[in-house]
N, C-alpha and C positions, 0 to 999 in steps of 0.2 A: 791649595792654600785659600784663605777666606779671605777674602777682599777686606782692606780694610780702610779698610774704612773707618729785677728784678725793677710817704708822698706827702712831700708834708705839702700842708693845705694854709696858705694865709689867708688870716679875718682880718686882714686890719680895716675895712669900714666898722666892723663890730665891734672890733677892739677899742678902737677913734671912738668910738660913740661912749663907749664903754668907760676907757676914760674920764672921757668930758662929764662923765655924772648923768650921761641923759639914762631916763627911764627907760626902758625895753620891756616888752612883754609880748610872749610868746601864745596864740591861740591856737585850737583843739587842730586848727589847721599847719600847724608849723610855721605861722607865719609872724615875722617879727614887727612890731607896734616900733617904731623910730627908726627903723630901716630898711626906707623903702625897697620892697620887692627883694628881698632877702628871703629864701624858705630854707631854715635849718634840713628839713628833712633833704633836699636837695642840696646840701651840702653835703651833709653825711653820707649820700647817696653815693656822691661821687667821690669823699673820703673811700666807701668802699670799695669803689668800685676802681680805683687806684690801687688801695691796697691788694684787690683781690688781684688785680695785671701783673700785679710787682710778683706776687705771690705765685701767680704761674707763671714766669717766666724763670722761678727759680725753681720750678717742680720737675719732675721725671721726667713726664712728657713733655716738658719742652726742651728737657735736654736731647733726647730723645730723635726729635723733630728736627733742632741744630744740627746733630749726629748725622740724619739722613740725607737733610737737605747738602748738606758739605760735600757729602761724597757721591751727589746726583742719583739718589737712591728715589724710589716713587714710593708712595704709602703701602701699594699692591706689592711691589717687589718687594720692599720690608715684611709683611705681612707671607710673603710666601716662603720667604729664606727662614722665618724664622719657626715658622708653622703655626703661623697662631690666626684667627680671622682679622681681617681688615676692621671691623665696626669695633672691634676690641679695642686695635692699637690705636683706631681713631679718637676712642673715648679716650684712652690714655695720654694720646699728647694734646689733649682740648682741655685734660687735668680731670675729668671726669668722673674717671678711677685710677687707682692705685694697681701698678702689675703685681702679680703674685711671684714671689721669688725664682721660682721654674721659667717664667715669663719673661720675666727681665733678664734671665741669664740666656737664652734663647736670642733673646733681641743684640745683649751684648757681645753676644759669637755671631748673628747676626751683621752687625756695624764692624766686626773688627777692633773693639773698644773691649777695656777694662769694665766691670758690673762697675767700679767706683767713679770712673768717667759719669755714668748716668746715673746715678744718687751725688757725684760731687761730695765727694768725700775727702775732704782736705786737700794741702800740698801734694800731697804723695800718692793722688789719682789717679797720677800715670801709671804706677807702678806695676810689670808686670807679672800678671794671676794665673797661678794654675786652673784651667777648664776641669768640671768633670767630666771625663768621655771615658768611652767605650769603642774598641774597634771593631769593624764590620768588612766583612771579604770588600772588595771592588773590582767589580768584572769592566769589561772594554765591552761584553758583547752578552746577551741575554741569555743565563746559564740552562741549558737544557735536563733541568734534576734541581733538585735542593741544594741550594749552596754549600750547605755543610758537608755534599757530599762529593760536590765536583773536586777539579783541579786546577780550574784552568786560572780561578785569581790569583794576581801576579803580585797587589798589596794588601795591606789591609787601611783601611780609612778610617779615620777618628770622627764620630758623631757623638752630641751629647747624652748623659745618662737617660734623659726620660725619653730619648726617641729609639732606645735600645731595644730590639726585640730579637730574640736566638731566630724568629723564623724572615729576619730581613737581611737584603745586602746593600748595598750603592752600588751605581748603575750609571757608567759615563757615557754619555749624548755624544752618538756618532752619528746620526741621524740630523738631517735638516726639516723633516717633514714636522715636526711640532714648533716650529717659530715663528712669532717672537716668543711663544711663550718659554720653549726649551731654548738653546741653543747650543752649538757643538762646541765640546769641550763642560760642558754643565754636570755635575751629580749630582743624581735623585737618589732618593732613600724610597725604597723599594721593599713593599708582602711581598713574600714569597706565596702563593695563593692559587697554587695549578686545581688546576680544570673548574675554576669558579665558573656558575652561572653569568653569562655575560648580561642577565638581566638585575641582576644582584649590583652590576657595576657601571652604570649605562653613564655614559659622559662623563667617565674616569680615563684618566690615560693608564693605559697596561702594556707590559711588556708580553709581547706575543708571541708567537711561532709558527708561522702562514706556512706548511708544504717544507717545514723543515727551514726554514728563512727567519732570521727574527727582526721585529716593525716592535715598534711604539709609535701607540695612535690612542686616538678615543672612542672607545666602544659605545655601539648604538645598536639597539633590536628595533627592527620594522617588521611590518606586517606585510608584505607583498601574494600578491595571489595567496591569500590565505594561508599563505606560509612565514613562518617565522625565519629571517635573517640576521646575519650579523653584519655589521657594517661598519668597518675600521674609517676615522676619520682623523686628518692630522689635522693643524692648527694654521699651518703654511697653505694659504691659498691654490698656490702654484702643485701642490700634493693631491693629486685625484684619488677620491674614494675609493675604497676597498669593499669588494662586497663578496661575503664569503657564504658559499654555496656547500650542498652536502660535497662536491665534488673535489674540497679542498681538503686539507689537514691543517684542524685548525688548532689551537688550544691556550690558552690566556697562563701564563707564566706569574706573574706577578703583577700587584698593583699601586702606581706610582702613590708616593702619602708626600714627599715633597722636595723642594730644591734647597742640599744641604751645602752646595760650593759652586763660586761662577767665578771665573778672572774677569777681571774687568780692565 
């Protein structure tokens, strides 16, 4: 299951003046002739700049932002559940940009919310919306063949339509060696992507299979004694490297693209 997770401005010196019949006159500077140290331009400035507060505080992203903040969510963690970069969603809840409709429905399966929670779309916000998905195998343990051909998944998982691809599965985090960034009990949406060059993928996490074993870690090529290595690396301090020699059986299974469920 998915976690689930806006001016008015008074003149009354101007006004008073205005009134009483005094003359006013404004120069090329914005500055008002019978009112001392009054500058329209710095009024209107911060008219705007009022108005423009008011105005992001009822925009996307800052519903958005409320959204995450609530449910102790980080920008990074939003940005990772939903698959989309961090700098994106930053520009989005700073009002920056506008998300594009795939974006925003991403983000809403993301929080756990309605798409109409974050547009604010009337009384009836709550109300809840069928998701587009699509289901994908979900294995416990890193399938040795093409998903499509094993046996061994036991459900099938609902991800949304545009992260659907025939050659992907989900993939539950029994491992502790990639934490904080993974953590057990997590699914990842997973390439299926056997015998990739591990130089194609270097500081990707990938589901592996060391000697018949399978790891998720993050692949690294070194150059040691003029030989090329691979070098599995988890994300948990406490996880001593892996360093794979001609002497092992190695082979890169799939390549994680991102985290589609966490309880929290």
């Amino acid at each position: 299951m998915l976690s689930r997770h806006l001016g008015r401005l008074s003149l009354c010196s101007a006004l008073d003046n205005e009134q009483r019949g005094d003359c006013m006159e404004v120069d090329a500077a914005g500055i008002v002739s019978g009112a001392p140290s009054i500058q329209l331009s710095g009024i209107m400035a911060g008219t705007r700049t009022r108005t423009d507060s008011n105005s992001h505080r009822n925009s996307v992203g800052a519903r958005i932002r409320s959204q995450r903040l609530q449910q102790g969510i980080s920008q990074c963690g939003l940005a990772q559940r939903a698959n989309v970069n961090q700098g994106y969603l930053s520009s989005i809840e700073r009002g920056d940009r506008n998300p594009r409709p795939d974006t925003l429905r991403a983000i809403a399966v993301a929080l756990g919310v309605p798409e109409s929670v974050l547009l604010g779309d009337g009384d009836g916000h709550d109300a809840p919306q069928q998701l587009d998905t699509r289901g994908l195998p979900l294995f416990g343990t890193i399938p040795n063949g093409a998903p499509t051909d094993t046996q061994e998944q036991l459900e099938i998982f609902p991800v949304l339509r545009h992260l659907w691809r025939p050659d992907r599965y989900c993939l539950r985090c029994e491992f502790d060696s990639m934490e904080p960034t993974l953590k057990r009990g997590d699914i990842i949406l997973v390439d299926y992507r056997p015998g990739v060059d591990p130089e194609f993928v270097q500081g990707r996490i990938c589901a592996c299979l060391v000697d018949g074993r399978s790891t998720l870690k993050r692949v690294s090529v070194e150059l040691q004694t003029r030989q090329r290595v691979v070098i599995l690396r988890g994300d948990n301090p406490a996880t001593p490297p892996m360093l794979i020699d001609d002497s092992r059986e190695f082979a890169i299974q799939g390549v994680a693209v991102c985290l589609v469920s966490r309880e929290l």
